[in-house]
C-alpha positions in Angstrom: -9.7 0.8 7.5 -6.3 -0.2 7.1 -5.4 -3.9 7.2 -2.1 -3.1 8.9 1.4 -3.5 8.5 2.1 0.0 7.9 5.6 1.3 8.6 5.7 1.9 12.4 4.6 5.7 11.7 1.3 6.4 10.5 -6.8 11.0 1.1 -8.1 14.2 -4.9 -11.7 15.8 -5.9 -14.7 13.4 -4.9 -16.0 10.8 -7.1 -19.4 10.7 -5.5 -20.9 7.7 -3.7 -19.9 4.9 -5.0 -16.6 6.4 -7.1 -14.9 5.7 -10.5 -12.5 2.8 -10.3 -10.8 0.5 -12.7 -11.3 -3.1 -11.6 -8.4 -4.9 -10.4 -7.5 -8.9 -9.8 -7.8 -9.3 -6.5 -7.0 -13.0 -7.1 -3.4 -13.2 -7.1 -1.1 -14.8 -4.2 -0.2 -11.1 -2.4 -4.4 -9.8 -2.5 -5.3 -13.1 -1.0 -2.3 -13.5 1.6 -3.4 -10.0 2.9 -6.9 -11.0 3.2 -5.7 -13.2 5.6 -4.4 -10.5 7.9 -6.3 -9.5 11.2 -6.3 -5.5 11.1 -4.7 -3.9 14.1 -6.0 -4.2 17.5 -9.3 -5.0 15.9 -10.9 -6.6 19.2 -10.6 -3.1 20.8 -12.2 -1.1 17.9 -15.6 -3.7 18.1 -15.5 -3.0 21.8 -15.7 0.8 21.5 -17.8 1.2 19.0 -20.4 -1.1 20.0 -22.7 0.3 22.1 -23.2 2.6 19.3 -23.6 0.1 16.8 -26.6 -2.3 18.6 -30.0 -2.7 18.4 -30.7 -0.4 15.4 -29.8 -0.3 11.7 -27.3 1.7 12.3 -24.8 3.3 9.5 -20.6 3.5 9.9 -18.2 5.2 8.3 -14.7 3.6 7.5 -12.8 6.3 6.7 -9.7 4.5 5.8 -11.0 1.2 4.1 -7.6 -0.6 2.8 -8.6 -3.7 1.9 -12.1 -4.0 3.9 -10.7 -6.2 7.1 -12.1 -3.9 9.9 -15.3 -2.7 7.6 -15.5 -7.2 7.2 -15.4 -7.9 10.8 -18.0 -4.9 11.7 -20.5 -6.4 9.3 -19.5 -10.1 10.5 -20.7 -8.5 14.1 -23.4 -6.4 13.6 -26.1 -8.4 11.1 -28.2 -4.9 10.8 -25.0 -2.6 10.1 -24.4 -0.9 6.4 -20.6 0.6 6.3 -19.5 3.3 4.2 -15.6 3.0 2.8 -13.9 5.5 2.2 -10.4 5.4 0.7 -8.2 7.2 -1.8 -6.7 4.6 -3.3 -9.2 3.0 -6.4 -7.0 -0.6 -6.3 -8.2 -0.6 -2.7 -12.0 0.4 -3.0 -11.7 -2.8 -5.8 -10.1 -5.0 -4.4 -12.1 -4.3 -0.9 -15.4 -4.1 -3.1 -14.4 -7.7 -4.1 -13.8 -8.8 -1.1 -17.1 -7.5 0.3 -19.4 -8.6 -2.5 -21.5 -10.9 -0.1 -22.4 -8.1 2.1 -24.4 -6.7 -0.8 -25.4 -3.2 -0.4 -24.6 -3.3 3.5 -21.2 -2.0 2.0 -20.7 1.2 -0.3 -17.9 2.3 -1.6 -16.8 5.6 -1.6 -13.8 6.7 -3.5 -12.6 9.7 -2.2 -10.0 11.6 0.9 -11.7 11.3 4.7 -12.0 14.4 4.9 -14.9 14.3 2.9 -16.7 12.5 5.7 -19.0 15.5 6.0 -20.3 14.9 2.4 -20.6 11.0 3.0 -22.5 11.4 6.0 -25.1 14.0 4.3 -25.3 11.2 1.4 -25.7 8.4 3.5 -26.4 8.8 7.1 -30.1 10.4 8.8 -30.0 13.9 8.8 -26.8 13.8 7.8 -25.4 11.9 11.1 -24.1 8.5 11.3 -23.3 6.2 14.4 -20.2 5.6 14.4 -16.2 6.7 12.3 -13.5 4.5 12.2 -10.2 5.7 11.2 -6.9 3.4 10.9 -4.2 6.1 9.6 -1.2 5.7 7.6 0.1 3.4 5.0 -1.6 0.1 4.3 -0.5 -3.5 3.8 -1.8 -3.1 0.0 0.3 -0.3 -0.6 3.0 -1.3 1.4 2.9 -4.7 -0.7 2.4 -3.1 -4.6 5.8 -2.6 -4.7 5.8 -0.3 -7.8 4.0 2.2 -5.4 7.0 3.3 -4.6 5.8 3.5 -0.9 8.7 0.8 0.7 12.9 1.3 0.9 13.4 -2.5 1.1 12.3 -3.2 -2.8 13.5 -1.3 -5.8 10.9 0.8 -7.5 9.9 4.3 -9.3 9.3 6.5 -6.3 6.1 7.4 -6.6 4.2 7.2 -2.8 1.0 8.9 -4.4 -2.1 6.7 -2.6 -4.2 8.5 -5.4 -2.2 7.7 -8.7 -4.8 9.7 -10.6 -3.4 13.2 -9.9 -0.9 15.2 -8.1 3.2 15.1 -7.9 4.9 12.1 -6.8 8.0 11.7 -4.2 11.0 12.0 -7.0 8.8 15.3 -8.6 9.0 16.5 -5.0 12.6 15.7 -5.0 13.5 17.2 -7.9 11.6 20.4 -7.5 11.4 21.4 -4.1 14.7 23.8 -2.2 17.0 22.2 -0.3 15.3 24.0 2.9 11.9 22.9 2.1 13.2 19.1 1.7 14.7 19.5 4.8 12.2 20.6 6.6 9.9 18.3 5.3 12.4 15.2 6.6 12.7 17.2 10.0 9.1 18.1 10.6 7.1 14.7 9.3 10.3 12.2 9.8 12.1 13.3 12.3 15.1 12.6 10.8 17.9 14.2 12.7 20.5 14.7 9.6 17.3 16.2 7.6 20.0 19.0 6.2 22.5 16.6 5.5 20.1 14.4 3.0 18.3 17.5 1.9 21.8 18.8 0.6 22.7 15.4 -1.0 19.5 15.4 -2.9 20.2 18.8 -3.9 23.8 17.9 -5.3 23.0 15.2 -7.0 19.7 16.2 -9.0 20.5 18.4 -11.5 23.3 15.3 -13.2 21.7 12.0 -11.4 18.0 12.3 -10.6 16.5 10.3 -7.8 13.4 8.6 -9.2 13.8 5.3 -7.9 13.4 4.3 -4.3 16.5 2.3 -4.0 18.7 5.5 -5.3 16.8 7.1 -2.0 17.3 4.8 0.3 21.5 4.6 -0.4 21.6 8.2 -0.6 20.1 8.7 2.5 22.6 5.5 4.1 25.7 7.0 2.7 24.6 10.3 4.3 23.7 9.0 7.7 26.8 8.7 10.0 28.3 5.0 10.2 27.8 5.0 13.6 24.2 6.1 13.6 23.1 3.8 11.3 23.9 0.6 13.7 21.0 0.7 15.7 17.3 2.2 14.9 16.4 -0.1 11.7 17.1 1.2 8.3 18.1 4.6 8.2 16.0 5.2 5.2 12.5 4.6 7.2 12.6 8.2 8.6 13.1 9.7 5.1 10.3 7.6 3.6 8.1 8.0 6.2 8.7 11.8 5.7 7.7 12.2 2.3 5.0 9.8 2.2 3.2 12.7 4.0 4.3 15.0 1.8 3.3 13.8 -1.2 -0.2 13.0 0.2 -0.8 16.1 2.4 -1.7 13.1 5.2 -1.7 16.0 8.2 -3.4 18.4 6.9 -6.2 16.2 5.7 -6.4 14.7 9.2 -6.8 18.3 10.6 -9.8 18.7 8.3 -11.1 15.1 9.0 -11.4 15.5 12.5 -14.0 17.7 13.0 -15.6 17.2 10.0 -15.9 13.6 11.5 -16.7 14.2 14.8 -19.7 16.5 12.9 -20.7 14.2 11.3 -21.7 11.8 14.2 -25.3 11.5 15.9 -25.7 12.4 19.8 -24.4 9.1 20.9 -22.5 7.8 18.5 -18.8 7.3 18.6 -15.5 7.7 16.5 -12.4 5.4 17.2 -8.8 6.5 15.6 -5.4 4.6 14.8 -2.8 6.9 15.1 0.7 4.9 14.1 3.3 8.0 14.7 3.5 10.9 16.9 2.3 13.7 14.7 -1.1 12.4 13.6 -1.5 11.3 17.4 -1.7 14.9 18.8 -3.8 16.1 15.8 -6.1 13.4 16.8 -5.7 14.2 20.9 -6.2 17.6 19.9 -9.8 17.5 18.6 -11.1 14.9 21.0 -9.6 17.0 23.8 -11.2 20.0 22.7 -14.8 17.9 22.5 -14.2 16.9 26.1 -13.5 20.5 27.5 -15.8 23.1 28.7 -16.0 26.4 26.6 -17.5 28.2 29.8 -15.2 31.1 30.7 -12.8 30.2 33.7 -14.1 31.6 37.0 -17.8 31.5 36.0 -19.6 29.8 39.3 -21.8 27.4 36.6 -22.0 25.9 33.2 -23.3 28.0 30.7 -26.1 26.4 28.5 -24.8 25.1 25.6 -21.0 25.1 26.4 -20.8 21.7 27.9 -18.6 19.3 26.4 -19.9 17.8 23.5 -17.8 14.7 23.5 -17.1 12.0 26.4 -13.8 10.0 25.7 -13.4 6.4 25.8 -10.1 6.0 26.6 -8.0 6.7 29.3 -4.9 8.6 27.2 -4.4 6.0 24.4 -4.4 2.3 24.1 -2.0 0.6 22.5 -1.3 -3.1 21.2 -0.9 -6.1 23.8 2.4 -7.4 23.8 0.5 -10.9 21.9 -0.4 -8.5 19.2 2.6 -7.1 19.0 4.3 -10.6 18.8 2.1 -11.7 16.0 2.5 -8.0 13.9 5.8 -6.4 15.5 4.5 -3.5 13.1 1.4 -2.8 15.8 3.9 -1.9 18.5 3.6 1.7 17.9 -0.5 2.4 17.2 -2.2 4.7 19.3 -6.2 4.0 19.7 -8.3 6.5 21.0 -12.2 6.8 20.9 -14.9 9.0 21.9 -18.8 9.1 22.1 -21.1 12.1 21.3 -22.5 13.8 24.1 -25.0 16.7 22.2 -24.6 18.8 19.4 -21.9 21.7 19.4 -24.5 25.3 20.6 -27.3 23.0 22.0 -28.2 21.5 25.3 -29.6 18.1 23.6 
């Protein structure tokens, strides 16, 4: 899970079950001010996964641990749970490993990307199948708050934006590599950014004499390229570029569009899965596959069900539920999460 205060949008090889991580100090002031944080519309995550979670010892899957705040609450609320995190990031899996030491080994660590869920489940689940996945998607308070990560545009820093800083390119590699079409489309498709072109061509221009590696070079690049009058309304201009290659760099969609089913796999015939979604692109990934659980896969015009095309999942929600206005008072960034949850009818080509 993701103790939240992720920018308003919202893991590489597997290190087996309990991961390789170096030990962190999760003493100082910004690791115990975030511990302090209530995760995002946590009240509705206990209530939907609940009925899954009772009267058994039952197993759940945090796919997106942060730093442990929805995996604490769970265990707070359910004495006979054991929750499995599962997060990209080895400062998170220490620092939430530290902050989850009393649970003993009602909490495992799992350093690794969610859409290994299928492999966690075999590893820790019964037959495979667990009771319940949570997923809170996008950028966490941790990283949003290790300001060398590179991840924010309000602090000066090398831009980096890898969650994993073990392998793989970071934003200003990206930047400095990539063709001025294949930036832009990258701002365009996973930012939004209107003037993708405009900043993809400035980047472009500039890398070859003045390299952007730091994320305050970014940030006034992208101003100064931004029209005056545009960037008077809508919050920093730079949010939409950030946002942007933050995906990227961490392949966030795509390992969502393995995670899904691979999660929804991976739970037992009444179980359930509940999913953050903080920006529009992850949100219809994650309508997508719940959607398709919920449908018939009997041929249109047929005069019954055929056995063993029933829908295989039952949703929870109607559309998605979002954050009261009092949550979104408290955490402004909350205003634009998307929950949406969904509970395991049978098993995909049976009738049980």
């Amino acid at each position: 899970m993701r103790d939240h205060f992720a920018a308003p949008h919202g893991a590489e090889s597997p290190e087996g079950p309990h991961g390789d991580f170096s030990p962190i100090d999760p003493s100082g002031p910004r690791a115990a001010g975030n511990a302090l944080h209530k995760p995002v519309m946590l009240d509705e995550c206990l209530e939907l996964l609940a009925p899954a979670l009772d009267g058994r010892t039952p197993v759940m899957i945090d796919c997106t641990l942060g730093m442990g705040g929805h995996t604490q609450a769970f265990l707070e609320q359910f004495p006979l749970l054991t929750v499995v995190g599962i997060d990209r990031d080895k400062d998170a899996i220490a620092l939430a490993s530290e902050r989850l030491s009393g649970f003993g080994s009602r909490f495992q660590p799992v350093q690794t990307t969610y859409d290994d869920v299928a492999n966690v489940a075999s590893t820790y689940g019964t037959n495979g199948r667990v009771d319940a996945v949570l997923m809170d998607l996008g950028v966490s308070s941790l990283q949003l708050d290790e300001v060398e990560r590179g991840f924010s545009y309000a602090h000066d820093a090398p831009l980096d934006m890898r969650m994993d800083t073990r392998s793989g390119r970071t934003a200003a590699d990206l930047l400095a590599t990539e063709p001025v079409k294949e930036i832009a489309r990258i701002l365009s498709t996973y930012g939004e950014e209107r003037f993708a072109m405009r900043i993809a061509q400035r980047i472009v221009a500039r890398r070859d004499t003045d390299p952007i590696v730091r994320t305050r070079d970014l940030a006034e690049l992208v101003r100064d390229a931004i029209p005056a009058a545009t960037r008077r309304t809508g919050g920093n201009p730079a949010k939409r570029t950030f946002q942007a290659l933050r995906i990227a760099v961490n392949d966030e969609l795509s390992v969502l569009e393995r995670a899904m089913p691979a999660a929804i796999s991976a739970i037992r015939v009444g179980g359930r899965i509940a999913v953050e979604s903080y920006q529009s692109l992850e949100d219809k990934i994650v309508k997508r596959a719940l959607a398709e659980g919920a449908t018939s896969s009997t041929p249109p015009g047929l005069p019954m069900e055929l056995p063993g095309h029933e829908p295989y999942l039952r949703l929870l929600t109607r559309g998605a539920r979002k954050a009261s206005a009092e949550e979104i008072a408290v955490n402004p960034r909350s205003a634009s999460v998307r929950l949406r949850g969904a509970e395991r009818l049978r098993n995909e080509g049976s009738n049980s």
